[in-house]
Backbone bond lengths (Angstrom), bond angles and torsions (degrees), N, CA, C in turn:
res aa  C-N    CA-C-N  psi(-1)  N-CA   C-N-CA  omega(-1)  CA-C   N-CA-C  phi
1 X - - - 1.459 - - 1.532 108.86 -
2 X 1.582 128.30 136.30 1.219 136.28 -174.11 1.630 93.83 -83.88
3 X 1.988 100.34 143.14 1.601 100.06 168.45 1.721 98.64 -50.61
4 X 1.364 146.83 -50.88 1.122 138.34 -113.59 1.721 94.85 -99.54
5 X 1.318 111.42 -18.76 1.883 128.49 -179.88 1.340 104.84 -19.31
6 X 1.776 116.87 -58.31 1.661 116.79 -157.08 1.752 86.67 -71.69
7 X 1.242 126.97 -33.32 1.776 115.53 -176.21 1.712 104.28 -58.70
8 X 1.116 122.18 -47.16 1.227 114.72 -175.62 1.276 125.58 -89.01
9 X 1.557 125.29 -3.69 1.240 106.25 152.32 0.965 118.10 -94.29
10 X 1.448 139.57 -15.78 1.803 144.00 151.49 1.781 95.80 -23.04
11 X 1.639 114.46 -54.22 1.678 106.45 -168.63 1.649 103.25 -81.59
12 X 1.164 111.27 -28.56 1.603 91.46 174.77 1.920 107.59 -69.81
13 X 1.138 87.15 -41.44 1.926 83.56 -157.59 1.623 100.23 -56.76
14 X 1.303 121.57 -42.62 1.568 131.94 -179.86 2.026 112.30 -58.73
15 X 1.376 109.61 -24.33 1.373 137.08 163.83 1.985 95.22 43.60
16 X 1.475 120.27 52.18 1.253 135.20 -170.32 1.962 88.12 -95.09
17 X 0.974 84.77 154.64 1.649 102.83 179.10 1.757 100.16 -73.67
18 X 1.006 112.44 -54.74 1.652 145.71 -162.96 1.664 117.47 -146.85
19 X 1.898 86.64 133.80 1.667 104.46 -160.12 1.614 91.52 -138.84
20 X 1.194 95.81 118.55 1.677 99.98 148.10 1.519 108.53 -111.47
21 X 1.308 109.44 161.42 1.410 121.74 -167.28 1.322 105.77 -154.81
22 X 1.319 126.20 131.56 1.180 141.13 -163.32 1.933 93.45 -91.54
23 X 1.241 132.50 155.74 0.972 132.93 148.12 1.457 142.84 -20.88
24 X 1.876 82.73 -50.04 1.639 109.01 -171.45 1.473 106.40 -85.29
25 X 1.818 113.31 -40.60 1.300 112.98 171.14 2.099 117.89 -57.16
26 X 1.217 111.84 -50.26 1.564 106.76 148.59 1.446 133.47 -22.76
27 X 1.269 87.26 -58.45 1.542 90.71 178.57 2.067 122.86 -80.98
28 X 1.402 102.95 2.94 1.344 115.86 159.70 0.923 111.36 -97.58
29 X 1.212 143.68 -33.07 1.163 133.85 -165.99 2.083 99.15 -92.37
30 X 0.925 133.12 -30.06 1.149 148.01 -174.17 1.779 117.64 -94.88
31 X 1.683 104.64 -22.58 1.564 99.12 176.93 1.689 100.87 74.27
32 X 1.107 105.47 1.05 2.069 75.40 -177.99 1.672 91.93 -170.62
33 X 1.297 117.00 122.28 1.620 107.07 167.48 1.636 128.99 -46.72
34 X 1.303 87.10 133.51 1.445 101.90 153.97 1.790 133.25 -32.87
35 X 1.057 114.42 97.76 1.287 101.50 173.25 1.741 124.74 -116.68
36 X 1.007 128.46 -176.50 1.757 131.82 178.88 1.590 103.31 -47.03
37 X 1.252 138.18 -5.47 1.310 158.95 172.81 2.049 87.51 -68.53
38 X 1.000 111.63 -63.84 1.728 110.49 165.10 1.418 135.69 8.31
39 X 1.645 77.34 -74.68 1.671 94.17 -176.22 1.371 109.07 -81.03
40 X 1.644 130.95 -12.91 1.375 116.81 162.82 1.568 112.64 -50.97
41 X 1.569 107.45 -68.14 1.313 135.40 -161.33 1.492 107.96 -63.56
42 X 1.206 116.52 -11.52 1.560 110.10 -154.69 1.510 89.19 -82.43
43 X 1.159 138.67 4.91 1.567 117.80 -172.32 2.174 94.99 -111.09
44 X 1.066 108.22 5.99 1.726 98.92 162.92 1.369 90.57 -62.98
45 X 1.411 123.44 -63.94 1.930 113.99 -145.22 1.395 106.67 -39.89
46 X 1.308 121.57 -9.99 1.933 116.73 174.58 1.717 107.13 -56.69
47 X 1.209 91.14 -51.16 1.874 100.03 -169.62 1.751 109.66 -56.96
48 X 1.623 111.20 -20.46 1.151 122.49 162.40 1.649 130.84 -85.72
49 X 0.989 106.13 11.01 1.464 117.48 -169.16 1.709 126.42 60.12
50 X 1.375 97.58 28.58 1.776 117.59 -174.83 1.554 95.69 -116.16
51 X 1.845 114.03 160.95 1.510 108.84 145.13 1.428 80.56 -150.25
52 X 1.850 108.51 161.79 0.911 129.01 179.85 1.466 104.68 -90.19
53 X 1.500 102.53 112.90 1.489 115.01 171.28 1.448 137.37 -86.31
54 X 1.575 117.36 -17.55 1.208 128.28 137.66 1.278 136.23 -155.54
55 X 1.108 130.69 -166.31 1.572 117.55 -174.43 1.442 114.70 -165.89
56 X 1.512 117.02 104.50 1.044 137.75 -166.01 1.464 125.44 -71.33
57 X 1.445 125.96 42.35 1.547 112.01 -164.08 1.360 123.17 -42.22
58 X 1.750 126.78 -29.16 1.430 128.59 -170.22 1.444 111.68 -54.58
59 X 2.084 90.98 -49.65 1.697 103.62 -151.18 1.800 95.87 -105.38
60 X 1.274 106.17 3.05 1.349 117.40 -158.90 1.378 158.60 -15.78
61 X 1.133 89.40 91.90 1.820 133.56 165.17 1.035 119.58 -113.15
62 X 1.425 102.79 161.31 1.451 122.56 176.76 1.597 127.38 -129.50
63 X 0.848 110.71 155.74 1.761 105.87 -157.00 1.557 88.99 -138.81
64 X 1.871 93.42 136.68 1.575 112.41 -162.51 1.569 87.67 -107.40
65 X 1.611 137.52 -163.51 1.038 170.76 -172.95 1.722 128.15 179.53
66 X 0.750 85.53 121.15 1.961 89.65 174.24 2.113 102.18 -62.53
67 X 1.202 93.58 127.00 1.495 100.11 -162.77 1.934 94.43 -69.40
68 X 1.551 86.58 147.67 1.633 77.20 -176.91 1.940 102.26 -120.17
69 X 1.372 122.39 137.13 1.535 141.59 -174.05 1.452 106.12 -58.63
């Protein structure tokens, strides 16, 4: 199981077209910040029907998408 698992089923179970997510909201839902560990992991959310569409380090958030076929 990936640390990042409880983030991606939060986006399936919520089944939103489109997600922004604050850093801090991540890190509630996950118990532990986000770190450069991220950008490995960030390509599971496919297997969930999500991809990460961008990623804000300045203002930092991240913005999901409903994966498209």
């Amino acid at each position: 199981m990936s640390k990042y698992e409880p983030l991606w089923l939060f986006l399936k179970e919520k089944n939103q077209e489109k997600y922004k997510l604050t850093y801090k909201e991540i890190e509630n839902i996950l118990g532990f910040p986000i770190d450069h560990s991220f950008l490995k992991y960030k390509k599971e959310v496919r297997e969930y029907g999500y991809e990460v569409e961008h990623i804000s380090l300045k203002e930092q958030w991240v913005s999901f998408a409903r994966k498209k076929d």
